[in-house]
Structure formats: structure tokens, C-alpha cells
C-alpha positions in Angstrom: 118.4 -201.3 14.5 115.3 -200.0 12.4 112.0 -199.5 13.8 109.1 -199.9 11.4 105.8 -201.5 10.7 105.3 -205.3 10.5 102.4 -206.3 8.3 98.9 -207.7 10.0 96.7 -209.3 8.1 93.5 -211.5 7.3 95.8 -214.5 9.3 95.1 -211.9 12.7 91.7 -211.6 12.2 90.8 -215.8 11.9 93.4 -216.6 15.0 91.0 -214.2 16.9 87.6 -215.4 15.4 88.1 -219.2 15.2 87.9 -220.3 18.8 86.3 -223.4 20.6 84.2 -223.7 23.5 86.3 -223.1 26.8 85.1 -223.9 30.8 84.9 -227.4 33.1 86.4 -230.3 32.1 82.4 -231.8 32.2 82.2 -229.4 29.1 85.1 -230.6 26.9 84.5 -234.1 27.7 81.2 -233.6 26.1 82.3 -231.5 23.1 81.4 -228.5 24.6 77.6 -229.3 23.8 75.9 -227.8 27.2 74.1 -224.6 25.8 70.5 -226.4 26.7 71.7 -228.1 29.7 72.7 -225.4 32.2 73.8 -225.7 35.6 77.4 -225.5 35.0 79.7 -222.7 35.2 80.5 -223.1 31.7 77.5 -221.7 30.5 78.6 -218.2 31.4 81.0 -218.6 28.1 78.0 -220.6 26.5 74.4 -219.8 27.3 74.2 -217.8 30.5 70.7 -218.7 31.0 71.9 -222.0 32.2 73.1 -220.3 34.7 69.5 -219.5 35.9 69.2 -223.2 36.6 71.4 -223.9 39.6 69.9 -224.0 43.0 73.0 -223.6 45.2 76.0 -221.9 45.2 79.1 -223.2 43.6 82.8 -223.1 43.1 85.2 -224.9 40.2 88.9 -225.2 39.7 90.2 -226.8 35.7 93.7 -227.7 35.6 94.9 -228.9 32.3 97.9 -230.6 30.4 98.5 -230.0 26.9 100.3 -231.7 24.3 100.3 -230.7 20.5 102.3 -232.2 17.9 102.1 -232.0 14.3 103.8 -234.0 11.1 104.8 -231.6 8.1 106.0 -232.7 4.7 107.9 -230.6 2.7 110.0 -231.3 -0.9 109.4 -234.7 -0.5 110.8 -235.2 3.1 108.6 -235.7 6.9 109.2 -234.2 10.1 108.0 -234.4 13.0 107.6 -232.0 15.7 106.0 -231.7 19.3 105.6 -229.8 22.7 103.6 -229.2 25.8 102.3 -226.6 28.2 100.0 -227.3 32.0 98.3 -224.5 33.4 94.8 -223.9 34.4 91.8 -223.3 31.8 89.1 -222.5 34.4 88.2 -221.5 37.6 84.4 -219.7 38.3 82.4 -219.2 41.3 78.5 -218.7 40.8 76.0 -217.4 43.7 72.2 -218.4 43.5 69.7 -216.0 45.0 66.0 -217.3 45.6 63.0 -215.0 46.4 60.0 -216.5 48.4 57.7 -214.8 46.7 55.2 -217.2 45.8 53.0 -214.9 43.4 56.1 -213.7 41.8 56.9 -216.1 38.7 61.0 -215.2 39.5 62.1 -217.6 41.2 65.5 -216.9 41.7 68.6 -215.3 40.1 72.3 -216.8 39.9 75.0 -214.8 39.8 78.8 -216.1 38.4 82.3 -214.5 37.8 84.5 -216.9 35.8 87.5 -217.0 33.6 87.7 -219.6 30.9 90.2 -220.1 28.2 88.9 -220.4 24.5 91.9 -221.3 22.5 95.4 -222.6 23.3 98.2 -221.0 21.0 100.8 -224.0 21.4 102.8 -224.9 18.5 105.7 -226.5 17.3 106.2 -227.1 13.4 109.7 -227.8 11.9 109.8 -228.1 7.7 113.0 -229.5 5.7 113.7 -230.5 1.8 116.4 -229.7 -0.6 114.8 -227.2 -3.1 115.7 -227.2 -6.4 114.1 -224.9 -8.5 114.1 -221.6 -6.1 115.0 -219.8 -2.9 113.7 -217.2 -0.8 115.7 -215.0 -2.1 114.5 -214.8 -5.5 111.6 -213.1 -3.6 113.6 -210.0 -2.0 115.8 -209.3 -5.2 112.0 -209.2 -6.8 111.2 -207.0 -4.4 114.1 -204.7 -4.3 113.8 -204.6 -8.2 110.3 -203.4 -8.3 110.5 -200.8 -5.7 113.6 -199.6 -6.7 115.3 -200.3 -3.7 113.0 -198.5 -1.8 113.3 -201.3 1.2 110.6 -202.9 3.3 113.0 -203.0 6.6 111.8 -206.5 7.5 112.7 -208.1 4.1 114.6 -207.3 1.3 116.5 -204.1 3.5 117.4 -207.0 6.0 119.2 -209.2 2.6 120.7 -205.5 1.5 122.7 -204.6 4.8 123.8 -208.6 5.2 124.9 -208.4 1.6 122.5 -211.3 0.9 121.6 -209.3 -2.5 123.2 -206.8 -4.2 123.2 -204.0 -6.9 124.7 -204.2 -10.5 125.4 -200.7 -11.9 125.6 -201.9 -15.1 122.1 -202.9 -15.2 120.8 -201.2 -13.1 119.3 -203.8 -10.9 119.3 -205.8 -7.8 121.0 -209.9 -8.1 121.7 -212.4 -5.7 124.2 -215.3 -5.6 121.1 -217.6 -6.6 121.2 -215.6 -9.8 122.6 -217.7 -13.3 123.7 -220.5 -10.5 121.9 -223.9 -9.7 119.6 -224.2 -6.9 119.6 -227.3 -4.5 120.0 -225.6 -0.8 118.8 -227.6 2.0 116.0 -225.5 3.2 114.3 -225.8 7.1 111.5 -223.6 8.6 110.8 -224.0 12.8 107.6 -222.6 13.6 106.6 -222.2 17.3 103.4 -220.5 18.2 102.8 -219.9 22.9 99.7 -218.1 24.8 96.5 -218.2 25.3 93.1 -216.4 24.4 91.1 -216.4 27.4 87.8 -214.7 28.8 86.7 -213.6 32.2 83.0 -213.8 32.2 80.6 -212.3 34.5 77.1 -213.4 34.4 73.6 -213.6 35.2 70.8 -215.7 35.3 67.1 -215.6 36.2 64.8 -218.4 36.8 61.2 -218.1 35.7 58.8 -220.9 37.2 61.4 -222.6 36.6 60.1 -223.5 33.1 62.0 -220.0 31.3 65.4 -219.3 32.3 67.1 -215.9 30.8 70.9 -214.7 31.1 73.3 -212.5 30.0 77.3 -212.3 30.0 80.1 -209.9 30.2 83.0 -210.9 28.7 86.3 -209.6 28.9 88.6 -211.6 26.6 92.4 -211.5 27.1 95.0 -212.0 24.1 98.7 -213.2 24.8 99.9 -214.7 21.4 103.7 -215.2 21.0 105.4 -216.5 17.5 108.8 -217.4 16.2 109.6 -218.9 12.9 112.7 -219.1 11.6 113.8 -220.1 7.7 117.5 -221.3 7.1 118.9 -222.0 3.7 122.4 -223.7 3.8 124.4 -225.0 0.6 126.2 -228.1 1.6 127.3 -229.2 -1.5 128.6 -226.2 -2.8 126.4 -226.0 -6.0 126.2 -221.8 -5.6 128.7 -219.4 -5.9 129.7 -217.6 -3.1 126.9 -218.4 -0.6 127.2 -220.9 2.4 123.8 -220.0 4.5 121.6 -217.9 5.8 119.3 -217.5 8.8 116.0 -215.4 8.3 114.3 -215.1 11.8 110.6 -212.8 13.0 109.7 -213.1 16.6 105.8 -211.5 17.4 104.2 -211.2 20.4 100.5 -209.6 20.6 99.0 -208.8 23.9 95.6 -206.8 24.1 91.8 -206.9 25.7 88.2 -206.9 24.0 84.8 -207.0 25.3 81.6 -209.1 24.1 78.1 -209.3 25.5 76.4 -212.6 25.1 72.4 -212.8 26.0 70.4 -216.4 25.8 67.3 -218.0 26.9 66.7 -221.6 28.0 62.9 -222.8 28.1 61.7 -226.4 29.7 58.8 -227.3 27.8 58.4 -230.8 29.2 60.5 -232.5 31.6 63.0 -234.3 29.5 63.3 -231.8 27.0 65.2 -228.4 27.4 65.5 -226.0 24.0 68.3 -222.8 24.5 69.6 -220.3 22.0 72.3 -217.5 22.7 73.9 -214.9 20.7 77.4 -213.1 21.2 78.0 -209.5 20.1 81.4 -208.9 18.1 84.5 -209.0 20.2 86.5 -205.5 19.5 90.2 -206.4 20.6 92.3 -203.9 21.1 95.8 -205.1 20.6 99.8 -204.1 20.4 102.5 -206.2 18.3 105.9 -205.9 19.0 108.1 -207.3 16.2 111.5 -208.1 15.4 112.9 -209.3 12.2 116.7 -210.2 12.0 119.3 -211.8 9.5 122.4 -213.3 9.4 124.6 -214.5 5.8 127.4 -216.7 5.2 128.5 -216.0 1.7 132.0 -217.7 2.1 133.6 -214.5 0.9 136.3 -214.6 3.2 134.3 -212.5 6.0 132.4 -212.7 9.0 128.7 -214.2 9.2 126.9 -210.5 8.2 123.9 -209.5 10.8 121.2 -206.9 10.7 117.5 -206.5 12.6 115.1 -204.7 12.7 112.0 -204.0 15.0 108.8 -202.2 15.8 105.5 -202.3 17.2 102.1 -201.3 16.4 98.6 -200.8 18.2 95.8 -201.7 16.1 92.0 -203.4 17.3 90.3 -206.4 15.4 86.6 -206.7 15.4 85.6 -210.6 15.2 82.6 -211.9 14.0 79.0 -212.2 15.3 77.8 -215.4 16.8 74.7 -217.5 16.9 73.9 -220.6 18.9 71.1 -223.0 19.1 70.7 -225.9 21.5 68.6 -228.7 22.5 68.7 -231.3 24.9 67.0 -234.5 26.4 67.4 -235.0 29.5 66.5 -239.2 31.1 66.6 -238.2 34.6 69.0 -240.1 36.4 70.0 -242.1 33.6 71.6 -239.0 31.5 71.5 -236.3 28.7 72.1 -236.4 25.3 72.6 -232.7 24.0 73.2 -231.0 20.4 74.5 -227.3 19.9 74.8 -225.8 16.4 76.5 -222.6 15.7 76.6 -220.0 13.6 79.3 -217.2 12.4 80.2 -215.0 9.4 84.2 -215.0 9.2 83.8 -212.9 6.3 82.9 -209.7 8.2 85.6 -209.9 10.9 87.8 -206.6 10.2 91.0 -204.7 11.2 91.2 -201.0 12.4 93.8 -198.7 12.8 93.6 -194.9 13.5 96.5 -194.6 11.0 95.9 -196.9 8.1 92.8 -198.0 6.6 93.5 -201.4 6.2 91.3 -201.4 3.0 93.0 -204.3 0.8 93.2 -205.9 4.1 89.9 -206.4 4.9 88.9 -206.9 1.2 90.9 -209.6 1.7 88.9 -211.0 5.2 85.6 -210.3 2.6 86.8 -212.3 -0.5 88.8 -215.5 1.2 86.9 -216.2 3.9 83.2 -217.1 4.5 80.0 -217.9 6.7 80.7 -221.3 8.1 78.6 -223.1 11.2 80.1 -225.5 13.9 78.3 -228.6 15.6 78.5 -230.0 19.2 77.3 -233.3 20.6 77.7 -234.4 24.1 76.0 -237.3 26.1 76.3 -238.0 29.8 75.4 -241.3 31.3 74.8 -241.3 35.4 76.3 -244.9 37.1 74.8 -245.6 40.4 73.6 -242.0 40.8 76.9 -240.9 41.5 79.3 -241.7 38.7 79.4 -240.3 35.2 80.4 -241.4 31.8 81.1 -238.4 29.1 81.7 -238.3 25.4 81.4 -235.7 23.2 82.3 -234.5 19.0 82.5 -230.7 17.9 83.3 -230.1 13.9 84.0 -226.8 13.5 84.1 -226.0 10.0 86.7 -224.1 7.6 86.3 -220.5 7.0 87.9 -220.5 4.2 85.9 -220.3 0.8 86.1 -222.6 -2.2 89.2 -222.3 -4.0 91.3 -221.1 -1.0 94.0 -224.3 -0.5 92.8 -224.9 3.1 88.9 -224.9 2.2 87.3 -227.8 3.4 90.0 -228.4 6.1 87.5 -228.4 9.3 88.3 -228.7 12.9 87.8 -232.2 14.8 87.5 -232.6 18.1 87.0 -235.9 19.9 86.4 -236.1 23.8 85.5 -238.3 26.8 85.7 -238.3 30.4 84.6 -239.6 34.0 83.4 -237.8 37.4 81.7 -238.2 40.9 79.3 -236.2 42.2 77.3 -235.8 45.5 75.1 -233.5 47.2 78.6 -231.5 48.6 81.5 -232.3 46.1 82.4 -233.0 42.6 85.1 -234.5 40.6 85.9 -234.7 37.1 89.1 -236.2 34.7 88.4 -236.2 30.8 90.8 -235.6 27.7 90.4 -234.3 24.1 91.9 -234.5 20.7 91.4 -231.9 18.4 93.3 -232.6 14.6 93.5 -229.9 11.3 95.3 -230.3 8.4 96.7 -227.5 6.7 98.7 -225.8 3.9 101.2 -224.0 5.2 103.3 -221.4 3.2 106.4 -220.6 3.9 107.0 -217.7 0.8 105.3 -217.3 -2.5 103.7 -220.5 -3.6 106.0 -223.0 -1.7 103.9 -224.9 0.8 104.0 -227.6 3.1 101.1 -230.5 4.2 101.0 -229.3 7.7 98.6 -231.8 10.4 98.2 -230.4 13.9 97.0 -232.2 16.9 96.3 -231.0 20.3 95.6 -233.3 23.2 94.2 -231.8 26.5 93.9 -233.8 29.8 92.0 -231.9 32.2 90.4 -232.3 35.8 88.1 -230.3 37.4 87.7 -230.0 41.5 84.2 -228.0 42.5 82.2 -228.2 45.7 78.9 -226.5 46.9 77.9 -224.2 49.3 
């Protein structure tokens, strides 16, 4: 076994940065639109001065079901793939404080603690098509060639020790099997992605004459990101020399911690109108890989199936961009609420650190393919017989990638709805969401696939007041 460094990249930087709106199920069944309307415990992830708002205490539970599938085409064939994962996606607590001090234009303060999950890692991809005009392994006997055999540990040194390449003395360089021979092996990629990026929020509001509310958030983010993907190439037809298959496998899993600040105000100039804006520091995450990289050839030379791997790990921090939210809302008193949140954020000035490496082309390369980009929230409410609700809710949030890049363009759509009950004591809420991206994903060189994910989320929310 070899222990060495696996490669992070611009790819770490955008898992970490592009993140929805997390919190109640009232929330995502209205797109995650609730920066100017407050009083929910998902405003300590959104606009803590909603917080300010609330006039007795309150308590929230979010349990969740999620489904994601996606369809991948890939040298001319479709597959299909699918999974799903329940857990919980919120649970927060929130303590109003009021002062009876008349003169005094506090009125009160609020006080929440509150975890909330801002992206679900959940994955499943599979890829399959005959190739016909190249391998993967053209790629590590390129490699080997250049560098002189000087191996990277988790590519090319993995085909050397399983005899997938090898070395002519005559020439002087590195061939494979797939060298002088026809091409035409059935290749097949499985990609599956697990974990969670959530937050633990705690948070504070103030109430001023209950026209100006103020707030601020500390938030504690928590990474748990786990990936597999595994490419195959087999030769059932026998079209090349000496080679059956082989297996080329990488399993990562990042866990790590950051902290953010986010500060906001929410201000109700007339009754039906409320007008909020929030910003959100940089998240620095400190994190830790652990990596493994193995491979195992059949080269129908009359031996075993060769195997090799190697593995390592890695501590490194990632700094995501800064945020910028404004919101507005009209609110028809017991008819409803129709509310609006636009976003801001620079994906371009995300970066990686290291106390060991500099990361230079790295980040040159978070500078130079990605860019600023905003997102867009729209919720409305509708109130039934005082006590019955009716959700909906859209969020685009749009691609960070610049023009040129293959996936620019390729935004984020989210659709939502939901139902609750609510009284003076209780509260009740079901609502689901379907959030769809296509994308190009590539799995070596310039050989891609037409990727489309979907997530579906079913969530329901149980809170009560005290």
C-alpha cells in the first residue's frame, strides 16, 4: 500500500459554496423565500432579524425523505440510476424575551439555537457505451511518458504495478495493450456521492417598536461528504490483444467544521409591507480527506487478476464565498404573504489553503472558470379558514460557471409546495420539493457524459409553543 496526496481542486471549493436554503418544511415549501417574513426558526440560517419578530417561545422538529435519481447518456447509450436517504434536516428551539419598559423603544429580544441542513450529498450516477476511438489508458501511458515514469501513486503507478502499462527498452517508453490495436471496450462509470452539509445556528434577534427588527447568527457548519466512483473497461469481443478488463476504483470521504457570521435587519414600514437584507461572512472549513485509489487487470496472460492500492489523507481549509441577500414581502393579513429573496455571491473568490502547498494554479483556476452569479426565491402562503395553509414556492439558483465552461448556463431549479395547520398552541406542516440540473460530466480527458440530476424531498415539520 502507498500513502500519498490525492488532488483537491476548484470541484471542492463549488461543492462547499453552492448550497440552498435549509430549515422548516414551511421554508422549502415556499422556495426558501422567508428573509422579510420572520417569525420562523429558519431565519436563523436566513435573516436572523426575523427572529426579532416572534412573540412566544417555540420549538420545531423536520423530518425528511429523500429521493434523487438521475439519467446519463454516454457513447450513444441511457442509463438510469437512483437512490434514497430519510433523516432529519431540522430541529431549533427559539426563546423570546420582552422588557416592560415602555419608554424604551426595545421591545423584546429572541433568542434561538438551531441546526439546519443546507445541502444533501446523495448521488447515484451509472455511465455505459462501447468506445471506439480511446481508453483510459491512453491517459496513464501519456502520463508515464512525460514524467518519465516518475509515478503519480493514484494513476499511472496504480496501471504500472497491475501491469496495465508497460515499458519498451527499445524505445525507451511506456505502451499499453491499447497501443497499435483497435479500440471498442465496453466502458461503465458508477458514481455515488452520501452526506450532508449542515449548520448549527445560534442566534439573536431584537425587536424595535416593533417597526425595526435587527439579528445576528453564529453558524457552525458541519461537512460529511463521502464519494465512490468506479470506471471498468472490459473487452468482450476480443478486439485487443492481451487485455480482458480492468477495474479502476477512488473512494473519498471529507469530514471537517467552519464558522460564518451572518447579521441582517428587517424594517416594517407599513403594515402589509416588510423589506429585510442579510449578509453572511465567508465560511473557512477546515477539512481532512482520506483517500483510497485501487486497481485490478485482467490481461488474459495466463495469470491472476493483478491488484494494487494506494491511500492517503490530507488536512487542508476552504474559504467559500461572501453572501448578500435582499428581501421583501407583502403581507394580506389573514389572507397570506407573497415574498421575494434575491441573492448575491462571487464564486470566483472562493479559495483553498494548505500550510504545505500553495494551491496557486488551483485557485487560478476557482478565478478564471467560475464567476459572480445571483439566486432568486419566491414563496407565497395562502391562510384557509384561519387555520390551514397552502404553500408554493420557485428558487433558481444560477451556474457559477463562466461562459465558455461546458456547464455554463446549467442553473439550479427548484420547485415546491406544501400544506399545514396552525393554532395558538401547535403546528403542523407536510410539503415536498424537486430540485433538477443538468450537467456535463467527465469521466477522463475530453470524454463526457449528459448527466440530469433530480432530487425530491418530502418533509414534515412538528412545532409547538410555549
Amino acid at each position: 500500500m502507498v500513502v500519498g496526496l490525492n488532488a483537491q481542486n476548484e470541484q471542492d471549493v463549488l461543492r462547499y459554496s453552492f448550497i440552498q436554503t435549509g430549515g422548516t418544511t414551511r421554508s422549502m415549501s415556499m422556495g426558501g423565500a422567508l428573509g422579510a417574513v420572520g417569525g420562523d426558526l429558519a431565519a436563523g440560517s436566513l435573516n436572523p432579524a426575523g427572529l426579532g419578530i416572534m412573540r412566544s417561545g417555540e420549538f420545531s422538529f423536520t423530518a425528511d425523505y429523500n429521493s434523487y435519481s438521475s439519467k446519463a447518456f454516454y457513447l450513444g447509450t441511457n442509463m438510469s440510476d437512483n437512490g434514497f436517504k430519510m433523516g432529519f434536516s431540522h430541529i431549533g428551539v427559539a426563546i423570546p424575551i420582552k422588557f416592560k419598559n415602555e419608554d424604551s423603544p426595545l421591545k423584546g429580544m429572541t433568542f434561538a439555537i438551531g441546526y439546519n441542513k443546507l445541502k444533501d450529498f446523495g448521488q447515484n450516477i451509472t455511465m455505459k457505451g462501447v468506445n471506439n476511438t480511446n481508453s483510459m489508458v491512453d491517459g496513464f501511458v501519456n502520463s508515464a511518458n512525460s514524467t518519465k515514469g516518475q509515478w503519480d501513486p493514484f494513476t499511472d503507478g496504480l496501471a504500472w504495478e497491475t501491469y496495465l502499462i508497460d515499458y519498451d527498452s527499445l524505445s525507451h517508453s511506456y505502451f499499453s495493450d491499447f497501443t497499435n490495436s483497435h479500440y471498442g471496450e465496453t466502458q461503465k462509470r458508477t458514481v455515488t456521492g452520501r452526506g450532508a452539509l449542515g449548520e448549527y445556528d445560534f442566534s439573536m434577534g431584537m425587536n424595535f417598536s416593533d417597526k425595526l427588527f435587527f439579528g445576528a447568527t453564529l453558524g457552525v457548519q458541519k461537512a460529511d461528504y463521502s464519494e465512490v466512483w468506479e470506471h471498468s473497461e472490459e473487452d468482450p469481443n476480443n478486439v485487443i490483444n492481451f487485455f480482458n478488463a480492468f477495474s479502476f476504483r477512488n473512494s473519498l470521504t471529507t469530514t471537517g467544521s467552519g464558522v460564518n457570521l451572518k447579521v441582517g435587519f428587517l424594517a416594517k414600514p407599513l403594515d402589509f409591507l416588510r423589506i429585510g437584507a442579510s449578509i453572511q461572512t465567508p465560511t473557512v472549513l477546515k477539512l481532512k480527506d482520506d483517500f483510497t485509489s485501487s486497481m485490478s487487470t485482467d490481461l488474459n496472460d495466463g495469470q491472476a487478476v493483478h491488484t494494487y492500492d494506494a491511500s492517503g489523507n490530507y488536512d487542508y481549509s476552504i474559504t467559500t464565498p461572501f453572501k448578500a441577500t435582499g428581501s421583501l414581502a407583502l403581507i394580506f393579513k389573514q389572507f397570506g404573504l407573497i415574498s421575494v429573496d434575491y441573492e448575491y455571491l462571487d464564486y470566483s473568490t472562493g479559495r483553498l489553503r494548505s500550510s504545505i502547498y500553495d494551491f496557486f494554479s488551483e485557485n487560478e483556476a476557482v478565478s478564471t472558470r467560475f464567476k459572480p452569479t445571483s439566486n432568486l426565491r419566491i414563496g407565497g402562503e395562502l391562510v384557509l379558514m384561519g387555520s390551514y395553509y397552502v404553500r408554493a414556492g420557485y428558487a433558481l439558483y444560477g451556474s457559477p460557471y463562466v461562459a465558455g465552461e461546458p456547464n455554463a448556463g446549467r442553473n439550479l431549479n427548484i420547485y415546491s409546495a406544501g400544506v399545514g395547520y396552525r393554532d395558538n398552541q401547535y403546528y403542523f406542516d407536510l410539503g415536498f420539493s424537486r430540485a433538477g440540473q443538468d450537467q456535463s460530466y467527465f469521466l477522463y480527458g475530453t470524454n463526457s457524459a449528459d448527466v440530469n440530476n433530480a432530487l425530491t424531498r418530502f418533509s414534515a415539520t412538528f412545532g409547538f409553543k410555549f
